[in-house]
C-alpha positions in Angstrom: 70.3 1.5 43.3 67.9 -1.3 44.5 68.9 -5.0 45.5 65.8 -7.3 44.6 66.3 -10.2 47.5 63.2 -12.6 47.7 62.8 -16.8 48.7 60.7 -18.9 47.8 60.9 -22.9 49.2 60.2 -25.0 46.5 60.9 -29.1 45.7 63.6 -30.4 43.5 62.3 -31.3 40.1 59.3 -29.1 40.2 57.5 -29.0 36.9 55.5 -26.1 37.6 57.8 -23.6 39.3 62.1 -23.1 39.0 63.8 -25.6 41.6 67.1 -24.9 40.2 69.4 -21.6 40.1 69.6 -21.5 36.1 65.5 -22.0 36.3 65.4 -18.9 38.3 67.6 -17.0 36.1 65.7 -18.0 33.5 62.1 -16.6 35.1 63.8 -13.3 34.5 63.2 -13.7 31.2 66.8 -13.0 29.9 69.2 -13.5 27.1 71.9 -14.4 28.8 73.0 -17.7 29.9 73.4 -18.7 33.3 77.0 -18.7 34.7 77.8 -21.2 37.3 79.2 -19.0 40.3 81.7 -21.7 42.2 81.3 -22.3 46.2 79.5 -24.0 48.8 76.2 -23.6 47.2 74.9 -24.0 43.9 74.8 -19.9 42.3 74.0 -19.0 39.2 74.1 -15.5 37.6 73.7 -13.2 35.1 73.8 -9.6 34.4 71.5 -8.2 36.7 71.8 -10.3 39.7 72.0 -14.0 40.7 70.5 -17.2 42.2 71.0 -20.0 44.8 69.3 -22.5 46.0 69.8 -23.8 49.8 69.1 -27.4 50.9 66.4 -27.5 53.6 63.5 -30.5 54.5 60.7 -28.3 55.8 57.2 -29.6 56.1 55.5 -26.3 54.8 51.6 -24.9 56.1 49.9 -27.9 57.2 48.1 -29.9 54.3 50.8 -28.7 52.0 53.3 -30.8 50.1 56.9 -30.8 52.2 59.8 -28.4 50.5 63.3 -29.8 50.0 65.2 -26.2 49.5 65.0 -22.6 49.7 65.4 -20.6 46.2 67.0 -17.1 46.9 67.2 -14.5 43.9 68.7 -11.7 44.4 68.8 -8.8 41.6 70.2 -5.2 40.8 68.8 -3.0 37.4 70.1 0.1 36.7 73.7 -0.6 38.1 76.7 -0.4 36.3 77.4 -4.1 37.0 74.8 -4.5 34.7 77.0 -3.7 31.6 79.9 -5.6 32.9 79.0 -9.1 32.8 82.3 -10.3 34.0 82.3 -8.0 37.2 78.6 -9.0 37.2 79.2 -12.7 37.6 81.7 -12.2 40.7 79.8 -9.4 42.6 76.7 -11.0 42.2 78.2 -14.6 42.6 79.8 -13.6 46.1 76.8 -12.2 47.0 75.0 -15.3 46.7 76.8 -17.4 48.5 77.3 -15.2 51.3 73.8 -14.3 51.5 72.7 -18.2 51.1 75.4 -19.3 53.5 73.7 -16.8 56.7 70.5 -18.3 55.6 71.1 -21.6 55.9 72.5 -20.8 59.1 68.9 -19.2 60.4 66.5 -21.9 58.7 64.8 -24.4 60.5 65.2 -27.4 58.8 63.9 -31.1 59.7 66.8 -33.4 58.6 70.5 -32.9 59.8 72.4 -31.5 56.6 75.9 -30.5 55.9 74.5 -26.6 55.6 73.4 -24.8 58.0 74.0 -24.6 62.2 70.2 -23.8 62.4 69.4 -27.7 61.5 67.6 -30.1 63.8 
């Protein structure tokens, strides 16, 4: 079994690209709905894995429009989580905020937040 983990930083309200967990659940082109995975951070799953997203101000390259947060996806086919949605939703969910919580620890971020030791 493979575990899919990938970020992207993107801007809140982002027309042209997912700035919200159920967004990126959604990019995966499923059936199911979202499930709001409780925590620290905002999770949402499904199935076959789960997303969070992670506050962060970060200028991006130079001439590029600023980021406001970190989306991380994580994901899993071909598991047997994947045909128990329940057991799904709190593997996946735990995952996600545990994974989301050591990143915000590690970025780099411009404004002091509540997440994250690695802030300015």
């Amino acid at each position: 079994m493979a575990v899919n983990v990938s970020g992207e930083w993107v801007m809140a309200d982002d027309a042209a690209a997912p700035s919200t967990p159920a967004e990126g659940v959604a990019e995966h082109n499923t059936r199911e709905k979202p499930k709001k995975y409780p925590g620290e951070h905002d999770v949402a799953t499904w199935s076959h894995g789960a997303v969070v997203v992670v506050p962060c101000e970060h200028p991006g390259r130079p001439g590029a429009l600023p980021y406001d947060r970190m989306l991380l996806d994580i994901s899993a086919h071909g598991t047997p989580l994947n045909d128990e949605p329940h057991r799904a939703h709190e593997v996946f969910g735990l995952l996600a905020q545990h994974a989301a919580s050591r990143l915000a620890d590690k970025l780099d971020c411009e404004q002091q937040g509540e997440q994250g030791s690695g802030r300015k």
